[in-house]
C-alpha positions as CSV (number, residue, x, y, z in Angstrom):
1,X,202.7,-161.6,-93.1
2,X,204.9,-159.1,-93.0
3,X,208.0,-161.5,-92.6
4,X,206.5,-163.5,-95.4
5,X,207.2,-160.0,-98.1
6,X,210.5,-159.4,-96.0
7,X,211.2,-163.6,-97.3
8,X,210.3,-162.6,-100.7
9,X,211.9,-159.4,-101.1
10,X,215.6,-161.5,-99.9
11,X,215.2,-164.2,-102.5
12,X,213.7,-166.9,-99.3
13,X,210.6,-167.8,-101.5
14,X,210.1,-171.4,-99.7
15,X,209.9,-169.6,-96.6
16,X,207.7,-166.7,-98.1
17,X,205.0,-168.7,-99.7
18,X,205.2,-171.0,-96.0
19,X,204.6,-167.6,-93.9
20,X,202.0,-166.7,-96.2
21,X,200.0,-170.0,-96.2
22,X,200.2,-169.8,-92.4
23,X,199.0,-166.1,-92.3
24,X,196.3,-167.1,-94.7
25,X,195.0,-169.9,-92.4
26,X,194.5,-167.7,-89.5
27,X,193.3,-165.1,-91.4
28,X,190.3,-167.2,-92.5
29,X,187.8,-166.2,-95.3
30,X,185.3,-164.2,-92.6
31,X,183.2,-161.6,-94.5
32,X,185.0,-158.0,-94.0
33,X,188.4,-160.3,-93.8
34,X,190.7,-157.4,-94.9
35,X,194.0,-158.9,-93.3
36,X,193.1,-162.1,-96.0
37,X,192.4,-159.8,-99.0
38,X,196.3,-158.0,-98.2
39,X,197.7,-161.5,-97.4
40,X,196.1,-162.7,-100.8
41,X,197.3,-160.0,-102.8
42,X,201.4,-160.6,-101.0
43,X,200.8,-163.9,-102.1
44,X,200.0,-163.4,-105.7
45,X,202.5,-161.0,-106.0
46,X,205.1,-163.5,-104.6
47,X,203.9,-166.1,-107.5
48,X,204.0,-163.7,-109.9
49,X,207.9,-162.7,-108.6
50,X,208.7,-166.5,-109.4
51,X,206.4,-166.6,-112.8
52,X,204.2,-168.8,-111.9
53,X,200.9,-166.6,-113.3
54,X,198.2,-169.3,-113.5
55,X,198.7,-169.9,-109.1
56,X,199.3,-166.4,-109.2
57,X,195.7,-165.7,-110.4
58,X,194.1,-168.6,-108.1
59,X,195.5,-166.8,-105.1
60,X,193.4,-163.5,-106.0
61,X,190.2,-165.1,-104.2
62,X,187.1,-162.8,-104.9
63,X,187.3,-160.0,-102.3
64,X,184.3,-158.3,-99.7
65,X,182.8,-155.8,-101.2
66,X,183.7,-154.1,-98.2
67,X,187.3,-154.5,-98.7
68,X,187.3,-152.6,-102.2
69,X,188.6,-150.2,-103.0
70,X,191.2,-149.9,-100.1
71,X,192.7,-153.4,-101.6
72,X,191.6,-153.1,-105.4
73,X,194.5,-150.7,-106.4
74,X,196.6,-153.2,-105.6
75,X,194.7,-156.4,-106.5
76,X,194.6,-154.6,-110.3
77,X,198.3,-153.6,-110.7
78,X,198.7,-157.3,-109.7
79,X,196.0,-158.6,-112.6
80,X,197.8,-156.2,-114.8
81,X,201.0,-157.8,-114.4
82,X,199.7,-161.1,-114.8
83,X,197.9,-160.4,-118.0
84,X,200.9,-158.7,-119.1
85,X,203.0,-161.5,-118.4
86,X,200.7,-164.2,-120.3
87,X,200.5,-162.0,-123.3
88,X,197.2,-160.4,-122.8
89,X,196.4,-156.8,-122.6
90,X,197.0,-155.5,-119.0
91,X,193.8,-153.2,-119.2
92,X,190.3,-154.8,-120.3
């Protein structure tokens, strides 16, 4: 996963959105899945690098309860962007 951001951040998206498809596989959807709420957040933010908002928002999958709010700074800077970047007001 890490490689995957590393991918992204040097312009590789192919190979960024490959490496985090594959992390997201193994990762699973396992309740208290942490690892695939971080991987899901990477991979928003990578779709939302290449403005593509609308996959961007289908990669934020519903997260644990248990996972908030370790992961839900981050999963609501990403929303914010999104919104921003369709036009809508970033904070409800």
């Amino acid at each position: 996963m890490n490689l995957a951001v590393f991918e992204a951040w040097r312009g590789r998206y192919d190979s960024a959105l490959a490496l985090l498809d594959e992390a997201a596989r193994k990762f699973g959807r396992a309740p208290g899945a942490a690892w695939r709420a971080v991987c899901d957040n990477h991979l928003a933010n990578t779709l939302v690098q290449l403005g593509q908002m609308n996959r961007a928002q289908q990669a934020l999958q519903p997260m644990a309860d248990e996972s908030a709010p370790r992961f839900m700074q981050r999963r609501l800077t990403i929303q914010a962007r999104i919104a921003h970047a369709l036009g809508n007001p970033a904070l409800p």
